[in-house]
Backbone bond lengths (Angstrom), bond angles and torsions (degrees), N, CA, C in turn:
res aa  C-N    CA-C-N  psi(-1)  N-CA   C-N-CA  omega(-1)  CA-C   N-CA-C  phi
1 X - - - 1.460 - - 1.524 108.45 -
2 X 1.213 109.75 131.11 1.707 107.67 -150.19 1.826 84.45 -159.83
3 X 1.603 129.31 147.28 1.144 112.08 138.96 1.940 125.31 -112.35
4 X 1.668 75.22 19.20 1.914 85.34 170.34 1.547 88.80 -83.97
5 X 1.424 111.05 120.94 1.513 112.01 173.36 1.622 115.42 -70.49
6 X 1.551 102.70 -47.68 1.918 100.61 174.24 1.373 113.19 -60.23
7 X 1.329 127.79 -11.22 1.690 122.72 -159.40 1.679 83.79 -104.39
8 X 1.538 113.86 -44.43 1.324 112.14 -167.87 1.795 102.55 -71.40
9 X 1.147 136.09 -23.03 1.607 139.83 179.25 1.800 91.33 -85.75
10 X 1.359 152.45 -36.12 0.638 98.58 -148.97 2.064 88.13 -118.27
11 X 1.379 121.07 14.14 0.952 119.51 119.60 1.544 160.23 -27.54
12 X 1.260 103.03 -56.90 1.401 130.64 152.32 1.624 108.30 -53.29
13 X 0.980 102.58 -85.98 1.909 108.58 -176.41 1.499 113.70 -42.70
14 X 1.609 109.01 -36.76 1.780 97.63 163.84 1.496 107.38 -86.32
15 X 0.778 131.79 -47.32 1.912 102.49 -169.38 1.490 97.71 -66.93
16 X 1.557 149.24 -21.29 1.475 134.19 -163.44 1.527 100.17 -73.25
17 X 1.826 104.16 -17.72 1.637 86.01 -178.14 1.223 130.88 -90.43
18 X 2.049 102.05 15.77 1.295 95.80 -161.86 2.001 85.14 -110.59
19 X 1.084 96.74 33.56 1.548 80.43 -179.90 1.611 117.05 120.50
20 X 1.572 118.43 -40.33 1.307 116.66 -155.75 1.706 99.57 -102.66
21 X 1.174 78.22 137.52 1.906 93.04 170.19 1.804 113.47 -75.95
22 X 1.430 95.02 116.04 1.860 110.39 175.30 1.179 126.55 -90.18
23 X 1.216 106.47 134.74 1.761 105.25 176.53 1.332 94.27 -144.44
24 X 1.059 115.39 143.56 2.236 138.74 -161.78 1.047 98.50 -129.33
25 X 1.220 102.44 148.81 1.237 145.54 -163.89 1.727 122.96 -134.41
26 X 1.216 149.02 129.51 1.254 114.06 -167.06 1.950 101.75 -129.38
27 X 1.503 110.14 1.10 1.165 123.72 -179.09 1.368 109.62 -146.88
28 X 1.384 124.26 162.10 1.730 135.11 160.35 1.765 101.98 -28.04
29 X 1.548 115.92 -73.76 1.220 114.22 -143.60 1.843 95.17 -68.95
30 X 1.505 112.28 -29.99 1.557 105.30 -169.30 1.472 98.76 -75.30
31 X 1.423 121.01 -10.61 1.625 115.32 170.19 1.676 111.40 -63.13
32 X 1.374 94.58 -39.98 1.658 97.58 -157.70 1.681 98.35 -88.15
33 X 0.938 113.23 -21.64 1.884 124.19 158.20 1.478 103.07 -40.62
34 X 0.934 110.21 -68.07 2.026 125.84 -169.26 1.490 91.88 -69.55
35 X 1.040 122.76 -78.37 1.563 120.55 -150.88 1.916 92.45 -66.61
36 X 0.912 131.33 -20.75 1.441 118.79 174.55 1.295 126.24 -85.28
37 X 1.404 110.97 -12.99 1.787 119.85 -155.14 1.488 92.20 -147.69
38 X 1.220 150.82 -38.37 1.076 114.38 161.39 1.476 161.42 -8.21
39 X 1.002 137.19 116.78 2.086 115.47 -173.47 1.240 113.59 -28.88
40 X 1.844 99.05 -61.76 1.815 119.31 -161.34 1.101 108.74 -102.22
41 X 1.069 123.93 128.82 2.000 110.97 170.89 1.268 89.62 -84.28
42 X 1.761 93.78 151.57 1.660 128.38 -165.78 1.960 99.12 -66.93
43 X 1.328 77.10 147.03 1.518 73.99 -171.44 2.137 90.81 -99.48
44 X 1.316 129.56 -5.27 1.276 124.17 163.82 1.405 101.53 -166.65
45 X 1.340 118.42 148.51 1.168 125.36 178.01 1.812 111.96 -129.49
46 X 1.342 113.05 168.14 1.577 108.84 -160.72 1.641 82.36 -140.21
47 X 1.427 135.18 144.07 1.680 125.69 -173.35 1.517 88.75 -160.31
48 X 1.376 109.43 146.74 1.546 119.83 162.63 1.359 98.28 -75.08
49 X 1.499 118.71 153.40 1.319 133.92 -164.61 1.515 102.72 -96.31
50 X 1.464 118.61 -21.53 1.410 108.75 177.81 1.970 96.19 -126.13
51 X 0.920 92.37 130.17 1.819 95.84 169.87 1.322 122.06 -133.66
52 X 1.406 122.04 156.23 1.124 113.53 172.69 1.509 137.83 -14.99
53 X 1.532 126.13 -84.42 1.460 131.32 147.07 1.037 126.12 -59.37
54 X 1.215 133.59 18.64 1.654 132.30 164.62 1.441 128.79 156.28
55 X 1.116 125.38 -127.99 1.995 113.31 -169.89 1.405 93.10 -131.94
56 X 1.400 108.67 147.88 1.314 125.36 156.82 1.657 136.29 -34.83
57 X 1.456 91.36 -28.04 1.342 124.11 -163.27 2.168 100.61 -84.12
58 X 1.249 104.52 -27.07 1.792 114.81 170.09 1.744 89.85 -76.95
59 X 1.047 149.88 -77.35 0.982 144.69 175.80 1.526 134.99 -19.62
60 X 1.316 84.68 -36.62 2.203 97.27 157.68 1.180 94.65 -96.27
61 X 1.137 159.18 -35.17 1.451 122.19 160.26 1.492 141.35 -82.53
62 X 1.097 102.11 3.46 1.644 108.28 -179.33 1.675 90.42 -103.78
63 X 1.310 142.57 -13.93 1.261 144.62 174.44 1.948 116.59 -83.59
64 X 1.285 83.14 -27.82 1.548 85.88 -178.07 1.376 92.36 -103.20
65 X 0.895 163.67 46.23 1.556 154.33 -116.54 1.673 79.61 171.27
66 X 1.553 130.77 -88.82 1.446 106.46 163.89 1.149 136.20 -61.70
67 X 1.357 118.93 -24.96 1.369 103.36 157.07 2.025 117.96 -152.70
68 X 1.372 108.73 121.37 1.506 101.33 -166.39 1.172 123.66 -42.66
69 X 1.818 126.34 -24.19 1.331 104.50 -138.07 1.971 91.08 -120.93
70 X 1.504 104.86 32.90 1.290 115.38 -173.91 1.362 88.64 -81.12
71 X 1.581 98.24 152.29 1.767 110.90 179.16 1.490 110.56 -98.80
72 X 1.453 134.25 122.42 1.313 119.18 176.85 1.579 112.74 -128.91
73 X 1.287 106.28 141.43 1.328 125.47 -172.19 1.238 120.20 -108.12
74 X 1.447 124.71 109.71 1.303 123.19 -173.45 1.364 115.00 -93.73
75 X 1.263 125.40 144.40 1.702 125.19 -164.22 1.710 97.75 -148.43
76 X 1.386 106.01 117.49 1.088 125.93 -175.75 1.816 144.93 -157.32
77 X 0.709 155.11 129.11 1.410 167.14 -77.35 1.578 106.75 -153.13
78 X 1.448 100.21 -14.66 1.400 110.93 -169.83 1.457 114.77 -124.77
79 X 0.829 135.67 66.14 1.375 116.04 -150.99 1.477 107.82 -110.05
80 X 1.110 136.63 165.20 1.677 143.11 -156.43 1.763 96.25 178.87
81 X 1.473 98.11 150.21 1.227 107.76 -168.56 1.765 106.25 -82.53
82 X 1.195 112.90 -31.56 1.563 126.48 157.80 1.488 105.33 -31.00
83 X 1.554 94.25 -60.33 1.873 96.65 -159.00 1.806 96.33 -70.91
84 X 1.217 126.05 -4.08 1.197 97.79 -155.09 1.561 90.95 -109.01
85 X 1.247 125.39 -16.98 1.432 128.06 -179.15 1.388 106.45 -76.63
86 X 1.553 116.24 -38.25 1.559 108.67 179.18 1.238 114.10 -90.82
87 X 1.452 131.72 15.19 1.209 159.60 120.81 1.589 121.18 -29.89
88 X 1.171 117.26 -71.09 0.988 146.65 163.05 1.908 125.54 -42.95
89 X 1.658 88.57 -53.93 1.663 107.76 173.65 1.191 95.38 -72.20
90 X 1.101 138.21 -60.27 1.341 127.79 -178.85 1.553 119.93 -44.18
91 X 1.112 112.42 -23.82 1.854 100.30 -177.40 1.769 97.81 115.76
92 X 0.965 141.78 11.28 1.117 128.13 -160.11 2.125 98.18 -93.75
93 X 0.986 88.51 162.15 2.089 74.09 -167.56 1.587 84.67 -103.56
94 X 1.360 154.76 -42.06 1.309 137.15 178.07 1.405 102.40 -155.20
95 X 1.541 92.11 174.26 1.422 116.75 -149.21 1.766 94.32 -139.49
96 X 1.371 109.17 105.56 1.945 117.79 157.32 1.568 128.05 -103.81
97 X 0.675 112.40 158.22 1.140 123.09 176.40 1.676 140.93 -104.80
98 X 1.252 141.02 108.96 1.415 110.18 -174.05 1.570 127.70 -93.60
99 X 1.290 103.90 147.15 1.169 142.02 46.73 1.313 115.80 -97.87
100 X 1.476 120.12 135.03 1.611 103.39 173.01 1.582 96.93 -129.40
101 X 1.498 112.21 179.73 1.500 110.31 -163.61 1.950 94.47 -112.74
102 X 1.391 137.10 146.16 1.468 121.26 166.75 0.985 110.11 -24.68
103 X 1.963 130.22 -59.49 1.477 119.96 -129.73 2.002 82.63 -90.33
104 X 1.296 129.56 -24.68 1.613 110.27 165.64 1.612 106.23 -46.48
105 X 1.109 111.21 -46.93 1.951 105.43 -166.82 0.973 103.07 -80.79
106 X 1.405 135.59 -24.80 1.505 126.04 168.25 1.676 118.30 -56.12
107 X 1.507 110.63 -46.75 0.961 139.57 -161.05 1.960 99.46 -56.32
108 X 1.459 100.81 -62.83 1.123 131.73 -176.43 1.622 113.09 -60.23
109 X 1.716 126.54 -57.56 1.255 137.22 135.65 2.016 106.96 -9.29
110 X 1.163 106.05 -88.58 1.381 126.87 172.82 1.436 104.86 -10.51
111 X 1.370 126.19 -77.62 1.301 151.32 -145.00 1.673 97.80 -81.73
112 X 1.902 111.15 -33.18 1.346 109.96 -177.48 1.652 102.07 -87.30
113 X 1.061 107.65 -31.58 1.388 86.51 177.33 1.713 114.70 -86.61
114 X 1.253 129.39 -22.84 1.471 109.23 170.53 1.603 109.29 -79.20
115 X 1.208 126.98 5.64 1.130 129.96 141.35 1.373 137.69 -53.80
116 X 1.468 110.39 -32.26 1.474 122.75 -177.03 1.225 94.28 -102.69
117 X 1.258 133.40 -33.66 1.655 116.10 173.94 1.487 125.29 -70.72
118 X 1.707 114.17 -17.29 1.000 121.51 175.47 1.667 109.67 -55.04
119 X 1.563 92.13 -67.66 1.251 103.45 -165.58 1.718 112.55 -62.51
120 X 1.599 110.34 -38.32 1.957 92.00 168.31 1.179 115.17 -51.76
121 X 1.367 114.26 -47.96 1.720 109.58 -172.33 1.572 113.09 -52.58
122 X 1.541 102.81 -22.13 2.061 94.52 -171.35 1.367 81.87 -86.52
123 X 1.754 147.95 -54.00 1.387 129.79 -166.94 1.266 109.99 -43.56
124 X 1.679 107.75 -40.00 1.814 109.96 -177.04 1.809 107.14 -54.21
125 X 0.837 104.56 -61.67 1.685 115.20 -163.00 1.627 92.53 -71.37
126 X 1.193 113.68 5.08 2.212 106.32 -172.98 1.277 61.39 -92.36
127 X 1.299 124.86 -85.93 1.841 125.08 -134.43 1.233 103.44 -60.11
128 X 1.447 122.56 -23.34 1.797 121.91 178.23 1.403 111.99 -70.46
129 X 1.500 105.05 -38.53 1.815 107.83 -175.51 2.278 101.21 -57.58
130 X 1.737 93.52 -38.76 1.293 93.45 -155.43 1.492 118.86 -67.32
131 X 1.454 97.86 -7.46 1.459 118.11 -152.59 1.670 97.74 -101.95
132 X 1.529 115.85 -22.06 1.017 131.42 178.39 1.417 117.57 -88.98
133 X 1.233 126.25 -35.83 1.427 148.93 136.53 1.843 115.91 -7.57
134 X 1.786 81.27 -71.73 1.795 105.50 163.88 1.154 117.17 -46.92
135 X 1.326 115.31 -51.33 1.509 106.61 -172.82 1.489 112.61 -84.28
136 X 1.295 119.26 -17.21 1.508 115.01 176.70 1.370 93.95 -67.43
137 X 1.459 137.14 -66.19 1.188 123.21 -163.86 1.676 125.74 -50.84
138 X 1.392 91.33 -47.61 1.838 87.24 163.83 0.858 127.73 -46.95
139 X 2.038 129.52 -57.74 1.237 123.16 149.10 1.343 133.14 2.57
140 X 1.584 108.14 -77.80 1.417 139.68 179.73 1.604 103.51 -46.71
141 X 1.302 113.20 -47.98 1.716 124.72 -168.99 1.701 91.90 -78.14
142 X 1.079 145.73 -50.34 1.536 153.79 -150.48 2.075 81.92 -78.82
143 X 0.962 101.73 -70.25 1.464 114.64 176.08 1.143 115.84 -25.23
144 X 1.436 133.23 -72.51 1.268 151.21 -166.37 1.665 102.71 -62.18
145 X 1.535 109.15 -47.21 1.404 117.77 -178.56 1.540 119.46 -68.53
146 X 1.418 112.53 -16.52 1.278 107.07 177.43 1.630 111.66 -109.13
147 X 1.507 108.63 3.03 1.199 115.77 156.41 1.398 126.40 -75.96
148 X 1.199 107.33 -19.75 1.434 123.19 -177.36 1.553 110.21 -74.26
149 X 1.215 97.83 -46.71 1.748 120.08 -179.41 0.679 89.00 -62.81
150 X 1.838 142.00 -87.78 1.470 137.49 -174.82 1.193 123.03 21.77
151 X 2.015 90.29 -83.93 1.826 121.42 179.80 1.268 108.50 -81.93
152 X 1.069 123.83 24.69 1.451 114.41 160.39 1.827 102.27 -108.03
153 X 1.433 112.58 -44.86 1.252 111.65 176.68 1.281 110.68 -48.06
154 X 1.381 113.29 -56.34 1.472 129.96 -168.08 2.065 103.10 -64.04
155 X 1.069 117.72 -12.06 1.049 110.52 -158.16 1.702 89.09 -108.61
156 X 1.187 132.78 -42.44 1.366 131.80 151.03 1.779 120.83 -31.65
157 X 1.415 101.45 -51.33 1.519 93.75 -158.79 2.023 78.92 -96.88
158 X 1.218 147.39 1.37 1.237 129.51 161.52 1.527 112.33 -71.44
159 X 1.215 122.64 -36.64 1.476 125.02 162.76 1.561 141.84 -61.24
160 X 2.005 94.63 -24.03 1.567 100.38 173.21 1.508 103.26 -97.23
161 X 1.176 133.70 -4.61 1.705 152.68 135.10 1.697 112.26 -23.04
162 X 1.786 87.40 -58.38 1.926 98.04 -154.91 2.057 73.42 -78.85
163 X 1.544 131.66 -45.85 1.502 100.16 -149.20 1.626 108.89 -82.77
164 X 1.497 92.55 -6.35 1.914 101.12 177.40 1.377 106.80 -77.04
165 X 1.550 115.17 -7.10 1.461 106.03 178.86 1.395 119.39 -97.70
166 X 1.355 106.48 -23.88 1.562 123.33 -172.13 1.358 102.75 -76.30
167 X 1.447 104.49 -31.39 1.910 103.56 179.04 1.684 104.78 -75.19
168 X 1.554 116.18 -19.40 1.641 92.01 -172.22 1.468 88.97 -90.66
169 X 1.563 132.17 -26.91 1.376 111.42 -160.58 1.126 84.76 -66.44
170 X 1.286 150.99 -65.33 1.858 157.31 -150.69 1.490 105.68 -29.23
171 X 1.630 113.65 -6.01 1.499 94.02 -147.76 1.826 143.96 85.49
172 X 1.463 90.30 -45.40 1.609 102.82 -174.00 1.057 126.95 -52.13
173 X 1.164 124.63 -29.07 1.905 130.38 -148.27 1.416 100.73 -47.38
174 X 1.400 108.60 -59.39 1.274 112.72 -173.58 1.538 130.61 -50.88
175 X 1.671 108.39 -55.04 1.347 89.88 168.74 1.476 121.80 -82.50
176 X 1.385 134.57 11.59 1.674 130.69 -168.84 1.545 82.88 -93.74
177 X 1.928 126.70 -29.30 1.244 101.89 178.69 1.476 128.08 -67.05
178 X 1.392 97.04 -13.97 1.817 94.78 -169.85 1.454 115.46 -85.60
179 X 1.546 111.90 -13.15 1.530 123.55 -133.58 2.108 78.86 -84.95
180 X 1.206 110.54 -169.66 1.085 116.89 -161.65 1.432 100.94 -124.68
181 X 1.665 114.68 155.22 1.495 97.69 -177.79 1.116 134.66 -66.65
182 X 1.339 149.71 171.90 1.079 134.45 172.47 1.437 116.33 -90.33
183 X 1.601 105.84 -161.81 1.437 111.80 -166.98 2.030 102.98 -50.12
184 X 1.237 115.32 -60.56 1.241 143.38 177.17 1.597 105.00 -59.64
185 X 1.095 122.52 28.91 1.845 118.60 169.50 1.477 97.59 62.25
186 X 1.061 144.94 -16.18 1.469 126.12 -136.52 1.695 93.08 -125.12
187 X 1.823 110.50 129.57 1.519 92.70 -175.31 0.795 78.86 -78.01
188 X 2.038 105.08 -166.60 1.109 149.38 -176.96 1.286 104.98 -65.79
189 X 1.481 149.86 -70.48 1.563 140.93 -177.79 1.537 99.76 -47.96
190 X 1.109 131.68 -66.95 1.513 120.81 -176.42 1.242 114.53 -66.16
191 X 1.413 141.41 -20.09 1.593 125.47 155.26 1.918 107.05 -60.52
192 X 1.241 117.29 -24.70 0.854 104.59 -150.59 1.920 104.29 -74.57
193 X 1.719 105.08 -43.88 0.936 144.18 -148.01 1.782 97.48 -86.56
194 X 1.382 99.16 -34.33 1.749 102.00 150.10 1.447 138.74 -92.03
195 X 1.431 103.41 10.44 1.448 124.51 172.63 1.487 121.91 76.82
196 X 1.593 105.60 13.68 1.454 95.37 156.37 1.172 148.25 -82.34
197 X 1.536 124.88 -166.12 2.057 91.25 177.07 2.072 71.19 -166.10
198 X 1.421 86.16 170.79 1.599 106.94 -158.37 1.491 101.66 -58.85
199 X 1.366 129.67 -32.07 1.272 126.63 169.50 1.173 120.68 -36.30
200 X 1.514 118.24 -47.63 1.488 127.61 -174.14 1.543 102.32 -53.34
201 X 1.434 86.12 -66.46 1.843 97.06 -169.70 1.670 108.49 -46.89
202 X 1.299 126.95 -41.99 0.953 131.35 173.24 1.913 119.27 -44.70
203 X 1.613 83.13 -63.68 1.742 74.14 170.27 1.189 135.64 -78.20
204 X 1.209 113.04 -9.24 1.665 122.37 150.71 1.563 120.55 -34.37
205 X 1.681 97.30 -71.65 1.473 108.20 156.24 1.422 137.58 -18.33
206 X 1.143 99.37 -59.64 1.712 126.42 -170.43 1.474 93.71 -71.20
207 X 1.595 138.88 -27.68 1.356 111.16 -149.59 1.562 87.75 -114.87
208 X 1.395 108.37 -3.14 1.569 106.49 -179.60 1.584 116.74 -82.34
């Protein structure tokens, strides 16, 4: 954002070759046009500090205003240590001065944009850690639940264990194997071992 139009074109044409997509501005209000109405908010912006309708310094706030974590670079002709602290307070990430040479704004460009890639890549890997987070806990929940099942299985067949044991200490095995089924198909060790007892079979009987 420049209203020297040749300084502001030939601005533009060097940073587009380093990669970054340009859009100009040639006053305050056509700044706050772009940074308000745009699709994407700017991921860094570069503005003369004094412009036609107003200061450089509205431009870091109507930029961070859509979005805070835009980088803005003030470039200016005038410079004072005043301007550069409330520069600064404002959010602005640096402050040049002119005369400056391209390869300073390249330089400077450079640093703002591996700046902005830094920081997407850590949002990338925040929402990846969080997402990973998620799935540990499900894990953990899937886990716990089939531990549960486990000891329940295990806690079933530890009990048809304890009544298969009580029948061999009893003596019985032998003759409950010979004996014949009962009313209900089912001998005696396997009624037993499913917890029935002759009553059942009995009232079976009775209702038939």
């Amino acid at each position: 954002m420049d209203d020297d139009e040749d300084m502001r074109a030939t601005l533009a044409d060097f940073i587009s070759k380093m990669g970054v997509k340009v859009r100009q501005a040639a006053n305050l209000e056509e700044a706050r046009h772009l940074l308000g109405n745009d699709a994407d908010p700017f991921d860094l912006v570069v503005t003369d500090l004094r412009l036609p309708d107003g200061s450089g310094l509205e431009v870091v706030r109507a930029a961070h205003s859509r979005r805070p974590d835009t980088l803005v670079s003030i470039v200016t002709g005038y410079a004072s240590l005043d301007t550069a602290i409330e520069a600064i307070r404002l959010g602005a990430y640096d402050y040049i001065t002119k005369p400056f040479t391209l390869d300073q704004i390249g330089v400077q460009v450079r640093n703002m944009v591996q700046r902005i890639l830094l920081s997407k890549e850590n949002a990338r890997l925040s929402v990846r850690l969080q997402e990973l987070y998620q799935e540990v806990n499900r894990l953990q929940s899937e886990r716990v639940e089939a531990a549960q099942f486990h000891n329940e299985i295990r806690r079933q067949l530890l009990d048809a264990h304890r009544k298969l044991d009580q029948l061999l200490a009893s003596g019985l095995n032998d003759t409950l194997a010979m004996e014949m089924p009962t009313q209900d198909g089912k001998p005696p060790i396997a009624r037993y071992l499913l917890g029935l007892d002759d009553s059942d079979a009995q009232a079976k009987t009775d209702r038939s």
